[in-house]
C-alpha positions as CSV (number, residue, x, y, z in Angstrom):
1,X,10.9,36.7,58.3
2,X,8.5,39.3,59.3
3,X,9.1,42.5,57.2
4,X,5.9,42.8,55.0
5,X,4.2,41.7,58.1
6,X,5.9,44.8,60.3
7,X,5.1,47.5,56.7
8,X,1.4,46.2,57.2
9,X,1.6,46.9,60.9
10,X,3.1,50.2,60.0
11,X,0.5,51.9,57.8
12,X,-2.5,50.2,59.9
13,X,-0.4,52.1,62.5
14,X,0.1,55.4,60.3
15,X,-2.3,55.7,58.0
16,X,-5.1,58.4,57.5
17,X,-8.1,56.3,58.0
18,X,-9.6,56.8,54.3
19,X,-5.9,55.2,53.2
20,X,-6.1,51.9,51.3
21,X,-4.3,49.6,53.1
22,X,-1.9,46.6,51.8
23,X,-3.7,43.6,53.4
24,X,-7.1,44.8,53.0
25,X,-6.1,45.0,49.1
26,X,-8.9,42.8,47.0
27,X,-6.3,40.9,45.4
28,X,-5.1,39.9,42.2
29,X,-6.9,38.2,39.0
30,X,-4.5,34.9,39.3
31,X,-3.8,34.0,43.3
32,X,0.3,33.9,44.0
33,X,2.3,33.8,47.2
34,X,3.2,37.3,49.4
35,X,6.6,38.3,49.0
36,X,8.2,37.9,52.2
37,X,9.7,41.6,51.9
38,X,7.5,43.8,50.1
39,X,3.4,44.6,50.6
40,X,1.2,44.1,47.4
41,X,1.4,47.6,46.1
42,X,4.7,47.9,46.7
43,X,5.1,45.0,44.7
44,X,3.0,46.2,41.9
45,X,5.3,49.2,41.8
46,X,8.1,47.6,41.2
47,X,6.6,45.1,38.7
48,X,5.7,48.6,36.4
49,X,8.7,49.8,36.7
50,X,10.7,46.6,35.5
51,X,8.3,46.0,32.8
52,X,9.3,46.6,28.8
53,X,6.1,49.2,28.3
54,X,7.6,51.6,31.1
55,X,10.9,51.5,29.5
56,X,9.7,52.4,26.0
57,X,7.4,55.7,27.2
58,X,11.2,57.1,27.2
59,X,10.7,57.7,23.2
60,X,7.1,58.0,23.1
61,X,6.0,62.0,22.4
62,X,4.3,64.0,24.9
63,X,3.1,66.9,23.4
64,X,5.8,67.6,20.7
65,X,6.3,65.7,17.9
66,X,10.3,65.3,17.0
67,X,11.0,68.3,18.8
68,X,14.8,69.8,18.2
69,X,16.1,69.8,22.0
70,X,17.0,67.4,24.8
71,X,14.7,69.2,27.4
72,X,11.0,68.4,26.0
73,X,9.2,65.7,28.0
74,X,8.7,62.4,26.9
75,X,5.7,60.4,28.2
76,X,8.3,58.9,30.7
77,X,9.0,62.3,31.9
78,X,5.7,62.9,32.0
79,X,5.0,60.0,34.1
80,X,8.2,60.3,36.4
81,X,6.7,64.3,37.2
82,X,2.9,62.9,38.1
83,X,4.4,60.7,40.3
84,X,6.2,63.0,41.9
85,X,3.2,65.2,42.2
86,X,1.1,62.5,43.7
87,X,3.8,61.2,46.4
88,X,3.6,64.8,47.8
89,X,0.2,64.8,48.0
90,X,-0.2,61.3,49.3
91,X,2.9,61.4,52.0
92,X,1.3,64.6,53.5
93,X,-2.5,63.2,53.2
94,X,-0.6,60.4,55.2
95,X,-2.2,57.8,52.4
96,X,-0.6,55.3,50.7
97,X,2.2,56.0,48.8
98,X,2.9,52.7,47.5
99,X,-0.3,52.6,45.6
100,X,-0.1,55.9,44.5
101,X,3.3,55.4,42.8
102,X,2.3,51.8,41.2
103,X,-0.8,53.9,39.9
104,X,0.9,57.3,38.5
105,X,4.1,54.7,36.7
106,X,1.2,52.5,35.1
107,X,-1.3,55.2,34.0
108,X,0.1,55.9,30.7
109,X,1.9,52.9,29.6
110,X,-1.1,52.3,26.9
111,X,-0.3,55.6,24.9
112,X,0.7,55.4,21.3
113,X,3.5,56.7,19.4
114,X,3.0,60.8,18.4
115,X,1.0,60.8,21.4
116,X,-2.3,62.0,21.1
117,X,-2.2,62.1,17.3
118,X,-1.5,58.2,17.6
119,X,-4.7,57.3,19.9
120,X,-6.8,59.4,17.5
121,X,-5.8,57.8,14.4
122,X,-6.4,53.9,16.1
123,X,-9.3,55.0,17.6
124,X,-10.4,55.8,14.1
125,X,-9.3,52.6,12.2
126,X,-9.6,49.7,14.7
127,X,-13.0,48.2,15.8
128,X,-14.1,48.7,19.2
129,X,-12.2,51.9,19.7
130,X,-8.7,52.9,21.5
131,X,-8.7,54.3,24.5
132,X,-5.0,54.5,26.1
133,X,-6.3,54.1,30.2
134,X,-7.9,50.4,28.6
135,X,-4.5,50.1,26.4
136,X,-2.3,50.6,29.7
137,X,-4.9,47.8,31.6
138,X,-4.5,45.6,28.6
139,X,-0.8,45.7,29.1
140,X,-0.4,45.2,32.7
141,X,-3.2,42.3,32.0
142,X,-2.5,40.8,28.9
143,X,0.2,41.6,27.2
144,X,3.5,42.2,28.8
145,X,5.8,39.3,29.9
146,X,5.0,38.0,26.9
147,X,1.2,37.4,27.1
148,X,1.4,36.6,31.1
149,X,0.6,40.1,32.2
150,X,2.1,41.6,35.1
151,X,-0.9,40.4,37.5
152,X,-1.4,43.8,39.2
153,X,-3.9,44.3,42.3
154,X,-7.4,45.3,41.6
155,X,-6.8,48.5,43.4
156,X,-3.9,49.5,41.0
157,X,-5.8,48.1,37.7
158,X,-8.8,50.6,38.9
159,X,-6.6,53.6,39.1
160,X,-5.0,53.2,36.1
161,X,-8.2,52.6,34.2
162,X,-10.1,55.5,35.8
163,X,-7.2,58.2,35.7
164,X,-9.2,60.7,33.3
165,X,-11.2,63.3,33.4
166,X,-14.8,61.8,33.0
167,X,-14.1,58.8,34.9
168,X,-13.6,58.4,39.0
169,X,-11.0,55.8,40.3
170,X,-12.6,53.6,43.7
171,X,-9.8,54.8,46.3
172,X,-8.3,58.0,47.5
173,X,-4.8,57.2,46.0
174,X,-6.4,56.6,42.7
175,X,-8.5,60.4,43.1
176,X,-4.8,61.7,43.8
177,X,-3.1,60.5,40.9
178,X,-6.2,62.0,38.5
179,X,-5.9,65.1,39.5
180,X,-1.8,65.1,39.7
181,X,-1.8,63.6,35.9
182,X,-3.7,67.1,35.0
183,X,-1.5,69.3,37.4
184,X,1.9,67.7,35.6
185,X,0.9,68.2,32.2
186,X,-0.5,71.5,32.2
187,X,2.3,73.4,34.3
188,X,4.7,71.0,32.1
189,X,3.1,71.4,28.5
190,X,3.6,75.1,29.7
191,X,6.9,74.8,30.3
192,X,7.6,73.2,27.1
193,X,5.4,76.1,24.9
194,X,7.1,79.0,25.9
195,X,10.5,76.8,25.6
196,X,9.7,76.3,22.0
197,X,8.3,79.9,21.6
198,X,4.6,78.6,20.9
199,X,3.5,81.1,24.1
200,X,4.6,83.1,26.7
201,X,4.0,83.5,30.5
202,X,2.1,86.6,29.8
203,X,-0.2,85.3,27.3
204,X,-2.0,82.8,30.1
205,X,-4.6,85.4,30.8
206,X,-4.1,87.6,34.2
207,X,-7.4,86.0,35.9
208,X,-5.8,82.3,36.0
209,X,-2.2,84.0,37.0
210,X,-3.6,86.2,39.6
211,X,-4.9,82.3,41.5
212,X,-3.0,80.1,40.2
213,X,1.0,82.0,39.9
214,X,2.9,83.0,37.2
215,X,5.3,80.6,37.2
216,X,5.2,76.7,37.1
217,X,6.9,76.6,40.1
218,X,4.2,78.9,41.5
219,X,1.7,77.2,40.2
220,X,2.3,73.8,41.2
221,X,3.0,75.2,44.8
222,X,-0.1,76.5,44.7
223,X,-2.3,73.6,43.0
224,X,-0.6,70.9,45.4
225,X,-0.9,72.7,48.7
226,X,-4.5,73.4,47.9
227,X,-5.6,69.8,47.3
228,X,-3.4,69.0,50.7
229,X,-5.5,71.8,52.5
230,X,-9.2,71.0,51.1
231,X,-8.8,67.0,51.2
232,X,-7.4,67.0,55.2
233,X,-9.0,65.1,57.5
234,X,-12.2,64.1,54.3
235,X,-12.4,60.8,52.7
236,X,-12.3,62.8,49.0
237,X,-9.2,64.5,46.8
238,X,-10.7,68.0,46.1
239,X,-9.6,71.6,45.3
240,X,-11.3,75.0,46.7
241,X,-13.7,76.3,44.0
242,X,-11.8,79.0,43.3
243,X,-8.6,77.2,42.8
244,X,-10.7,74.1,40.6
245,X,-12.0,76.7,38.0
246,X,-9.0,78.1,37.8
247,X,-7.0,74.9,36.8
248,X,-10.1,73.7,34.5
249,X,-10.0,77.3,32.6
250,X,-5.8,76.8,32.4
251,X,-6.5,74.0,30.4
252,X,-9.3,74.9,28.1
253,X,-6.1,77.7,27.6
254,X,-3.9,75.0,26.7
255,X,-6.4,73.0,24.4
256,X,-6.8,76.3,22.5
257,X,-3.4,77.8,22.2
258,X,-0.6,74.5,22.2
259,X,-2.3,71.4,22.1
260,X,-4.4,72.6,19.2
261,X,-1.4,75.1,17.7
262,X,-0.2,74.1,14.6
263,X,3.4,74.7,15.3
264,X,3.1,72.3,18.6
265,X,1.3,69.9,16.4
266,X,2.2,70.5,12.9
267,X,3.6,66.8,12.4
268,X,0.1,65.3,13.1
269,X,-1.0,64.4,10.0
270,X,2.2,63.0,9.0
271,X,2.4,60.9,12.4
272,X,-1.8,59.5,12.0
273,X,-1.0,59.0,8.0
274,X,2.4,56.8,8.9
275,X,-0.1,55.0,11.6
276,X,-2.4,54.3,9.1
277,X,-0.4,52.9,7.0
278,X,1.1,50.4,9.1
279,X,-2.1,49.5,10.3
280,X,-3.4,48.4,6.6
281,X,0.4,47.0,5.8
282,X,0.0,44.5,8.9
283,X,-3.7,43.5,8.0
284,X,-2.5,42.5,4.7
285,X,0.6,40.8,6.4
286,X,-0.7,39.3,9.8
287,X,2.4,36.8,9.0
288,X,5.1,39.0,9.6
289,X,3.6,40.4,13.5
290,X,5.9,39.0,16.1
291,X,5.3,35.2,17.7
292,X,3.5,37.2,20.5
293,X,1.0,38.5,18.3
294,X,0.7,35.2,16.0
295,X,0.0,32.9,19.1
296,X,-2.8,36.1,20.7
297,X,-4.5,35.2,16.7
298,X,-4.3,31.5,17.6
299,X,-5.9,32.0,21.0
300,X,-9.0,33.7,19.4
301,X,-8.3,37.5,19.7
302,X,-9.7,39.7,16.6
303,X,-6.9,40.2,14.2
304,X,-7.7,43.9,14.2
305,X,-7.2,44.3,17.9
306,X,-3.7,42.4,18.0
307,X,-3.2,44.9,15.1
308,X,-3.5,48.1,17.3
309,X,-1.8,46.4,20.1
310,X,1.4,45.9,17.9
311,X,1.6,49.5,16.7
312,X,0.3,50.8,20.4
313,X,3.3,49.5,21.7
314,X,5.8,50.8,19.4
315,X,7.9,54.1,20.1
316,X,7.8,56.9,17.8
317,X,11.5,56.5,16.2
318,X,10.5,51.9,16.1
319,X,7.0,53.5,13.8
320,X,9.2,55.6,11.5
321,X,12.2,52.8,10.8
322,X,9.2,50.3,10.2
323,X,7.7,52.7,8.0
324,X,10.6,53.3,6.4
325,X,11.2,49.9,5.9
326,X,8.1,48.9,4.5
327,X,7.7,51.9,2.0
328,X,10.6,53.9,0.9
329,X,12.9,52.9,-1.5
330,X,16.2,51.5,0.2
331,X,18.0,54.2,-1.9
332,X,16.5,56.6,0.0
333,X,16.6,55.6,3.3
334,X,18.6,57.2,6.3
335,X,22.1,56.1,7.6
């Protein structure tokens, strides 16, 4: 059978000539068979999206914590809407769609419960740091299918590690899903303000309106058309200046006014003091971790680090019943 052989044919065929191509991929960690069907990226796509980590981001918090409606995004949302973003781009780029997807469904499957508030709080307590791009490498490398990893390409491993701000992933795919990560969460975290009544549309100052739209539909029409236009026929993902100042002084908005906004994150102290907690609880009970975790101890990883990988993993509602568990009086507990 010759159908990954034809798909390889296809995008050497199709391809913008800054694409990463399948079969010039640099491999995998552990050496394994093709599939017969499916090209490498498109493999690592579908690994993602079958793997437990993907499936939990759907009750893992976004921005806000607990909120009271079905319509706030969830990091799974979040994810689903950068990869939306960076298909567009990539399809019209004529670049490789494949990888983009397996990047933008793996970038954020390291994040903590309570979101943000959850990677500040390990990042405080365990040694060496958190940082949730080298959580969501860790995963796809270590710790799902129970300790085998999922045995991504080095192409997708790169993205997802390098999908933030201060760092720079090695291909154009990877530069694609950077900057869609930032598009989705800003026009998104937007929508989800003014729907809880933390801003409005008018109070994004006129000068960032005036370029950018005053709608998230606007805006995203207008931050994904100009990265299409400036990046054409370049081997580099890049925004007019105009356009990239604009976007960068949306956010500093954002950072100011939601992110930092005490009804948006008003639960965060609660949230890092129930992470805390836990953490100290399973130090002093290393005993009680699942046999994942136990046979990681046996193999010679710090007990710390296993630690944070347990609670990293956990959803925001799995945190609060184990909390519950641990320290309230059974009287007292819900249900």
């Amino acid at each position: 059978m010759l159908i990954r052989e034809n798909m390889e044919l296809l995008e050497r065929t199709y391809l913008s000539p800054f694409a990463t191509l399948s079969e010039n991929s640099k491999g995998r960690a552990k050496e394994e068979p093709q599939c017969d069907i499916r090209p490498v990226f498109q493999r690592d796509r579908d690994r993602i999206l079958h793997c437990k980590a993907f499936r939990r981001m759907k009750h893992k918090t976004q921005v806000f914590l607990a909120p009271r409606g079905d319509h706030y995004r969830t990091r799974l949302t979040h994810t689903l809407e950068v990869s939306q973003n960076a298909r567009t781009i990539a399809k019209a780029l004529r670049l490789n769609e494949d990888l983009v997807e397996a990047i933008a469904l793996g970038h954020d499957l390291g994040h903590t419960p309570f979101g943000h508030a959850g990677e500040r709080m390990l990042n405080e307590i365990c040694k060496g740091g958190f940082c949730h791009n080298e959580q969501s490498v860790r995963i796809v490398e270590r710790l799902e299918k129970d300790g085998r990893g999922l045995n991504l390409t080095w192409e997708v491993r790169n993205g997802i590690m390098n999908h933030q701000t201060h760092l720079m992933p090695a291909t154009m795919e990877g530069k694609i899903v950077r900057l869609s990560d930032k598009i989705a969460y800003i026009n998104h975290d937007i929508d989800d303000a003014i729907r809880a009544r933390v801003l409005s549309e008018t109070d994004i100052p006129i000068r960032y309106r005036e370029i950018l739209g005053n709608t998230t539909k606007e805006r995203l029409d207008t931050l994904i058309h100009n990265i299409i236009t400036n990046s054409l026929g370049k081997n580099d993902i890049c925004m007019s200046e105009e356009v990239a100042e604009a976007m960068k002084g949306l956010r500093s908005f954002m950072f100011r006014n939601v992110y930092m906004d005490g009804v948006a994150k008003g639960e965060e102290e609660r949230a890092e003091d129930l992470l805390s907690r836990l953490f100290t609880y399973y130090r002093k009970h290393m005993e009680i971790l699942p046999s994942l975790y136990q046979h990681m101890i046996e193999q010679g990883e710090e007990e710390e680090r296993v630690v944070c990988d347990y609670i990293a993993g956990m959803t925001d509602r799995y945190a609060i019943a184990k909390f519950e568990e641990y320290f309230m009086p059974k009287a007292w507990q819900v249900g």
